[in-house]
N, C-alpha and C positions, 0 to 999 in steps of 0.2 A: 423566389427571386434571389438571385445575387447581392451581395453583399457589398457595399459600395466602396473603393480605398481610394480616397485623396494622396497623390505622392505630392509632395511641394519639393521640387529640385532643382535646380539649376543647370547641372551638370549633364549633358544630353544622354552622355554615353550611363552614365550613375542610372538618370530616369527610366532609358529606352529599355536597359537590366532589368530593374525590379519592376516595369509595367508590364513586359514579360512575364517575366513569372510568376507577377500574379494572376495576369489572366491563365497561364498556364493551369493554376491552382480554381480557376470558375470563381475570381473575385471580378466583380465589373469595377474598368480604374478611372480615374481621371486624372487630368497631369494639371499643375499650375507653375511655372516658374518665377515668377515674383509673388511680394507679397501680399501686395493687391487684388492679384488675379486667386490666389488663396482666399483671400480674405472673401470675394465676390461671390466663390464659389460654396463655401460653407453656408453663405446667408441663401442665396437661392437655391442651390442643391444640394443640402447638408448629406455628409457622406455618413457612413458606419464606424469608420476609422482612418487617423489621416497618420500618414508615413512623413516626417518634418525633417527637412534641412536646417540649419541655422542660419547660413551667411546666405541669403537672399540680395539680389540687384538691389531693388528700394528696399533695406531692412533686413532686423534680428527674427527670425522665427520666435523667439519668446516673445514677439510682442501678438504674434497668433495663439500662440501658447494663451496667453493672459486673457484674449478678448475671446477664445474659443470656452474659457472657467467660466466666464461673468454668463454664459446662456447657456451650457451643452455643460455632459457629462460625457460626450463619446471620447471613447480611445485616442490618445496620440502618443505615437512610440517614435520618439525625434533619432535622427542618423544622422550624426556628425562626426569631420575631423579632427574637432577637438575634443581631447582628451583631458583636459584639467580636472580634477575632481572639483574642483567650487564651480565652474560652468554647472557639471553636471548636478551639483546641488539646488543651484538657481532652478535650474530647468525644472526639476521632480518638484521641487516646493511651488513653482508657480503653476503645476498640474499636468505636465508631462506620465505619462505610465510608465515610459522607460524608455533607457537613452541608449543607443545602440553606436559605438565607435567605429571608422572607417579604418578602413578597411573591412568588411562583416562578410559571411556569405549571408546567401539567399537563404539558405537552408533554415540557420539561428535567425532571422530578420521574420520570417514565417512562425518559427517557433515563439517568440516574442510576440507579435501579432494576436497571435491564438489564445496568449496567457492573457495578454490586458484584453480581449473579448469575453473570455471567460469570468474575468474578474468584473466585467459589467452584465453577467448572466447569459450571453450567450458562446455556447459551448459549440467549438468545430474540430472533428477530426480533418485531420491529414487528408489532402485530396487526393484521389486515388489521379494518377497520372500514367499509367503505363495499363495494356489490356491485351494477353496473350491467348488463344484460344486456336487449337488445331493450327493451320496453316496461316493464320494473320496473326501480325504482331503491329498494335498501334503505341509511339509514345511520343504524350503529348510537349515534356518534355522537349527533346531534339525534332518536335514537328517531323516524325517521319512514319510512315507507315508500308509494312510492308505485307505481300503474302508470298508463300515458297521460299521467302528471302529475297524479293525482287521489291523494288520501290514499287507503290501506288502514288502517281502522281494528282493529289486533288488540289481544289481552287480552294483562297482562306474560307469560302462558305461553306463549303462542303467538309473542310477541316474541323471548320467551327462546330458545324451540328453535330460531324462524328467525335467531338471532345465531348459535347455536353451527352451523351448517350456515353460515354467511358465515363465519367463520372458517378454515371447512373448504373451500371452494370450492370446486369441480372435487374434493375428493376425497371417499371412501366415510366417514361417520361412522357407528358402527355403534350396533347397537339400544343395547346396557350402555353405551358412552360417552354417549350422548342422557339414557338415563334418570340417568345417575349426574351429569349436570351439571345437567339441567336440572329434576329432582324430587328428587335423594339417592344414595348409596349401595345406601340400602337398598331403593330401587324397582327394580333391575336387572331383575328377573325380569317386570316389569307391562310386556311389549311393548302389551298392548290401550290405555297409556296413550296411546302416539307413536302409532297406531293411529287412533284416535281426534280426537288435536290436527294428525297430518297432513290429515286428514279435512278438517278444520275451515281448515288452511293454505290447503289448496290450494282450496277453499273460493273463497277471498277473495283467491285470488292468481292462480291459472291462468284464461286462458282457458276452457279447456275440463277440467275437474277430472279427467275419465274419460281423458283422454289428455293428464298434466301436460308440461311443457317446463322447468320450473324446478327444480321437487320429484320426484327423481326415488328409484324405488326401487331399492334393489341387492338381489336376494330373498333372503333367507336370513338377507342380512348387517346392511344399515340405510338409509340415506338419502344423496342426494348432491345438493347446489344443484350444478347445470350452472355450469358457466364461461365463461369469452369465449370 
């Protein structure tokens, strides 16, 4: 399964960025804008790692900071405009992993990310984002894909499931991992769903649909994007 990221931001345009790109990267996000709605969400949907503003509508992000100490060890790597070094001391002594300054890209914000995971035991490479092969070029990135150099236009579902097959490349991604990322949980069992949206991929993607080269299947088990 996906990895969970809590953003807590305010700032729409700041949020809709980095919700982006994490999905880009196959983290599953959730957004809170105040700090209530933070707060509500940790206790009933406790994330993996949360991505923290400070200057929240009702409130200081240190005070999520502090009640997230008293019960949880998970990651929080706060992004803010301020810049003072004693903020930034507050923040890390009260349990912060690391305080990221605004203006940041995406790039370092991930890089960060990965270190305070790591330093809680779990380890992630770089997600593979981009998948070249013969005549198709997918990236997920700039959301486009093409073959010959022509757009392939697909629906966000059909996008969706051909991201989570780029992520996997060359290996086997099976039916319940497809449905559980790219419909829910609770679709596990609706194989006629992947069924259907492979249908419809390979459609718009292969050559020759009735004997794919990209989309391949593994019987029994699930799907696999061929590799270099």
């Amino acid at each position: 399964m996906s990895l969970r990221v809590l953003v807590v931001e305010d700032d729409r345009e700041i949020r809709t960025l980095v919700q982006s790109a994490l999905a880009v990267e196959g983290f599953e996000v959730q957004t809170a804008v105040t700090l209530s709605e933070a707060t509500a969400l940790v206790q009933h949907s406790p994330p993996d790692l949360i991505v923290l503003d400070l200057g929240l509508p009702d409130g200081e992000g240190l005070q999520l900071v502090r009640e997230v100490r008293r019960q949880s060890s998970l990651p929080i790597v706060v992004v803010s405009a301020r810049h003072q070094e004693e903020q930034k001391i507050v923040l890390l002594d009260a349990g912060a992993d690391d305080y990221l300054t605004k203006p940041f890209s995406v790039a370092e914000l991930l890089a960060r990310m990965r270190v305070a995971l790591r330093h809680r035991g779990t380890a992630l490479a770089a997600a593979v984002t981009e998948h070249v092969l013969d005549d198709l070029r997918i990236d997920l990135a700039t959301r486009t894909v093409t073959r010959d150099g022509q757009p392939v236009h697909l629906t966000p579902t059909e996008f969706k499931l051909l991201a989570c097959l780029v992520r996997s490349a060359g290996r086997v991604v099976t039916h319940r991992q497809l449905l559980a990322d790219v419909w829910g949980p609770e679709y596990t069992e609706h194989t006629h769903y992947l069924r259907l949206y492979m249908g419809q991929l390979r459609a718009k993607i292969e050559r020759d649909p009735a004997e794919p080269r990209h989309l391949l299947t593994e019987t029994g088990v699930g799907y696999r994007l061929a590799g270099d």
